[in-house]
C-alpha positions, 0 to 999 in steps of 0.5 A, spaced: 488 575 511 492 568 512 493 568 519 501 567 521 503 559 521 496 557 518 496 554 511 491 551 506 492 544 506 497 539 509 500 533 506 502 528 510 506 522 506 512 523 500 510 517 497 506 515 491 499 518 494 501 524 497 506 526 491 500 526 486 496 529 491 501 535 492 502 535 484 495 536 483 494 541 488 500 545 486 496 545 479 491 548 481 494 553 485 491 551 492 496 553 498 499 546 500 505 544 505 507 537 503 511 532 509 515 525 508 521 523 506 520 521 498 518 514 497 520 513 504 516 507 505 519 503 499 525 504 501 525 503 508 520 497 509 520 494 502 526 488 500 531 491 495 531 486 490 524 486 489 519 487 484 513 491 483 507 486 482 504 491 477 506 492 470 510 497 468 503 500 464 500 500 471 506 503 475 505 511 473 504 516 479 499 521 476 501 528 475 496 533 472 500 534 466 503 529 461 510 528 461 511 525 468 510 517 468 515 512 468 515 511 461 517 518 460 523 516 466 525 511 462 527 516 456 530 521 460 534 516 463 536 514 456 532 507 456 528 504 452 519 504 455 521 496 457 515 491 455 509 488 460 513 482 460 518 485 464 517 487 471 519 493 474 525 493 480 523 496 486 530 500 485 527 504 479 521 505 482 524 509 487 529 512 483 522 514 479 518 516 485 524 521 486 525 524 479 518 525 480 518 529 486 523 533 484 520 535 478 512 535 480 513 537 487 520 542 488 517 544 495 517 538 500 518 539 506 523 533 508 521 532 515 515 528 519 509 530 522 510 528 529 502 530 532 496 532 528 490 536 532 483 539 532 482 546 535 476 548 538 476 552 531 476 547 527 483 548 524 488 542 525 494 543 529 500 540 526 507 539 530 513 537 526 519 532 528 523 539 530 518 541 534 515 546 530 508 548 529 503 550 524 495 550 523 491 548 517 485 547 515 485 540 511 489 535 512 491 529 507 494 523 510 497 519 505 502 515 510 502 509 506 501 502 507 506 501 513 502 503 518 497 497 518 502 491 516 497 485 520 500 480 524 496 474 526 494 474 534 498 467 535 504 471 533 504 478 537 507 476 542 513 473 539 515 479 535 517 483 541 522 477 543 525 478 535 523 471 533 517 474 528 516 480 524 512 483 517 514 482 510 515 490 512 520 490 516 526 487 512 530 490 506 536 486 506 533 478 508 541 476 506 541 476 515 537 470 514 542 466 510 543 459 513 537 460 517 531 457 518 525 460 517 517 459 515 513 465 511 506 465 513 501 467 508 499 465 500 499 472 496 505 476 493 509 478 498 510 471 502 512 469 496 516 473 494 520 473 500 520 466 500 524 467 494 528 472 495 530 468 502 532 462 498 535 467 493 540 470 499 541 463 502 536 462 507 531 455 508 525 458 507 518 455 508 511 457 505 505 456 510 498 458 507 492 457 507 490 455 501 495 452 496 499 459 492 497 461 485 500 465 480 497 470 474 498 469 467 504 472 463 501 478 459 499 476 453 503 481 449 508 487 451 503 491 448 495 493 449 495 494 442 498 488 439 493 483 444 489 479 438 482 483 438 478 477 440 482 477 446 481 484 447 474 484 446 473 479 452 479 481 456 479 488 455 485 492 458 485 496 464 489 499 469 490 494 473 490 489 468 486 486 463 479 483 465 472 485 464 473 485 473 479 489 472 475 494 469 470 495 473 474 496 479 479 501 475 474 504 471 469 505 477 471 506 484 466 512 485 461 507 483 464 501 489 462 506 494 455 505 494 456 497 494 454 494 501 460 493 505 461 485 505 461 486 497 466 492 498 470 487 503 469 481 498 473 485 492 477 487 496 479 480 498 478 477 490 480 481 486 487 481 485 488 477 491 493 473 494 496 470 488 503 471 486 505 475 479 507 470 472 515 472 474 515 468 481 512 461 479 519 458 476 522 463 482 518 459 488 515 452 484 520 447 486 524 451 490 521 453 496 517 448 501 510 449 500 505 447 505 498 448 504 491 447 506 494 449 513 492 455 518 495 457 525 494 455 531 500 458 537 507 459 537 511 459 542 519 461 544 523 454 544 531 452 544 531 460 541 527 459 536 520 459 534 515 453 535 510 453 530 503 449 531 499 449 525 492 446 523 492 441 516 486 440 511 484 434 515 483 438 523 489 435 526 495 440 528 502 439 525 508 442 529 513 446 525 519 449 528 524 455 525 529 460 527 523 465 524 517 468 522 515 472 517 508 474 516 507 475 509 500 476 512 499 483 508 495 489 511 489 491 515 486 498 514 485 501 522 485 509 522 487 508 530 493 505 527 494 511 524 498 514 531 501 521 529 493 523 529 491 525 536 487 519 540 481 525 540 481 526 532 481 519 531 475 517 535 471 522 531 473 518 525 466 515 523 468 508 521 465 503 517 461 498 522 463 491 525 461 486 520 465 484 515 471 485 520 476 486 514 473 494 513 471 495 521 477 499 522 477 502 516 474 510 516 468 511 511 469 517 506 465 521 502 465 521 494 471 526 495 475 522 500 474 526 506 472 522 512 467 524 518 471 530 521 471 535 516 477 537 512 480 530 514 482 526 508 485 520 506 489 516 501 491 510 498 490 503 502 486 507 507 481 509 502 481 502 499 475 499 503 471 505 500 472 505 493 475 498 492 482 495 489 485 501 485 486 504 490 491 498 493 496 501 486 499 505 484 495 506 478 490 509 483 493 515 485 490 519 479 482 518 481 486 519 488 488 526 487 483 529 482 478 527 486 481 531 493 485 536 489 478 538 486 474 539 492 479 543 495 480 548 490 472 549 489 470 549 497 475 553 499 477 549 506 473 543 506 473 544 514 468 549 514 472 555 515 
């Protein structure tokens, strides 16, 4: 007999990742309890004019039936599918992540999880934002990106005076307008905050280290009607067309036996720091770029920030502005995962020192559990095992089956 205030599993986080494992859970009859508000991280830590840099093939949050992907949104809403060549807004993701809650997962629980323990019985502790408490015998964290948004160490310590911030950190950047500011970073998000700035009438800058890059356009609206010599060289995947692509849609299981600094380096490559087709005209010609640069200090002046930079040639360069924002991405660290305790933390095997992009980074089990028994993790914390997929949206189907699967055929997985 369950004992009262235990339950089997509990999820923590409402967005694309938990929402798909809770679906899949409650397929498969397994006992869950899910925890977040829906599609929160998008809503609170994304700009609101943004786009998504996936294409809308690759933009569905997996359920274990048909009938619940973005297309099928769409026609509820009474739209058309809409091409690959036409990006999804951020504000209909959302509105999709919400109709998909709604209808995949009826039951979250819209509130935080505040503190997750390990009793001395194995089961986990779990206080809740209005102080209630329960036990569970797995735990699912998929907190999103959020708390792993990675600021460089010369810049640290001027968050705290207000003069730095996270791409992360803004939904609105219309407070910018008039402003000076240098974005710092080469991939998707710097740019497209830099563009975004110039849109809402802000005089935005580019600081990178390598000189920015953009994909090209799909090749049609349509898989199907890509010429065959194309799709036979360049054949599609989940995350985009590419023999790369499909080996990284098609094998995460597989990437998780490659040694660390291979892991680390398609992390790294494979749909790097680069901006999508649609951001080019939006940034080219109308955003100051500065390549070739790297960050050497930066310190308070005149109520601004005084910027030193190193330049191809070795020499530094100074650069001054309003702000900062570091589109600088995220570093995956399971002691930035605060809600866990400190003691659940430290037993978390993590991956080893070198390279340093995966040291914090949990090492996981083919079914996404970590080292401590009945505690998993999904999306970017999972990305430095099974390599990029699991950066998208796309990845939430392998995600959920994975850890759906083994916790309906092992009863707890936490040994109980």
């Amino acid at each position: 007999m369950k004992p009262p205030g235990d339950t089997k599993v509990a999820v923590i986080g409402a967005g694309p990742y938990g929402l798909s494992v809770a679906a899949h859970l409650r397929a498969r009859q397994v006992p869950y309890r899910i925890f977040g508000e829906p599609m929160e991280g998008w809503c609170s830590h994304m700009p609101r004019e943004m786009y998504l840099k996936s294409s809308p093939f690759a933009s569905s949050i997996s359920a274990p039936a048909s009938g619940h992907g973005l297309g099928d949104f769409r026609a509820e809403e009474g739209r058309p599918q809409g091409r690959e060549r036409e990006p999804v807004p951020l504000s209909e993701f959302v509105r999709y992540g919400l109709w998909f809650q709604r209808n995949c997962v009826p039951d979250l629980e819209r509130t935080a999880v505040r503190h997750v323990d390990r009793s001395r019985a194995g089961r986990y502790r779990v206080t809740l934002d209005s102080g209630d408490e329960f036990t569970a015998r797995s735990v699912v964290v998929a907190t999103g990106v959020n708390p792993f948004a990675y600021i460089p160490r010369e810049l640290t310590e001027l968050r705290d005076d207000g003069l730095v911030s996270h791409t992360a950190d803004h939904t609105d950047l219309s407070v910018f307008e008039g402003r000076h500011v240098i974005v710092v970073g080469g991939g998707q998000s710097a740019l497209e905050t830099s563009a975004l700035l110039n849109e809402a009438g802000a005089r935005p800058a580019v600081v990178a280290r390598t000189s920015p890059s953009f994909g090209p356009p799909p090749e049609a609206d349509r898989a199907q009607d890509r010429p065959l010599h194309a799709r036979l060289l360049w054949p599609e995947a989940a995350m985009g067309t590419g023999w790369p692509l499909v080996v990284c849609s098609r094998g995460p299981s597989a990437i998780r036996h490659l040694p660390a600094r291979i892991r680390a380096h398609l992390l790294r490559t494979v749909l790097g720091p680069s901006g999508a087709w649609w951001l080019r005209e939006r940034v080219q010609g109308r955003v100051p770029v500065l390549s070739g640069r790297s960050l050497h200090s930066a310190a308070r002046e005149n109520g601004g920030v005084r910027l030193s930079v190193r330049n191809p040639g070795g020499d530094v360069e100074t650069l001054y502005a309003d702000h900062v924002i570091a589109g600088t991405g995220y570093l995956v660290d399971v002691d930035r995962v605060e809600l866990l305790s400190a003691e659940v933390r430290r037993a978390v095997r993590k991956s080893a020192p070198e390279p340093p992009q995966l040291a914090g980074a949990p090492q996981l089990s083919a079914d996404f559990q970590s080292s401590v028994p009945g505690l998993y993790f999904a999306g970017l914390a999972a990305a430095p095992t099974f390599g990029p997929l699991l950066r998208f949206v796309c990845g939430t189907g392998f995600a959920a089956r994975r850890i759906s699967t083994a916790l309906a055929a092992n009863g707890s997985s936490s040994g109980g």
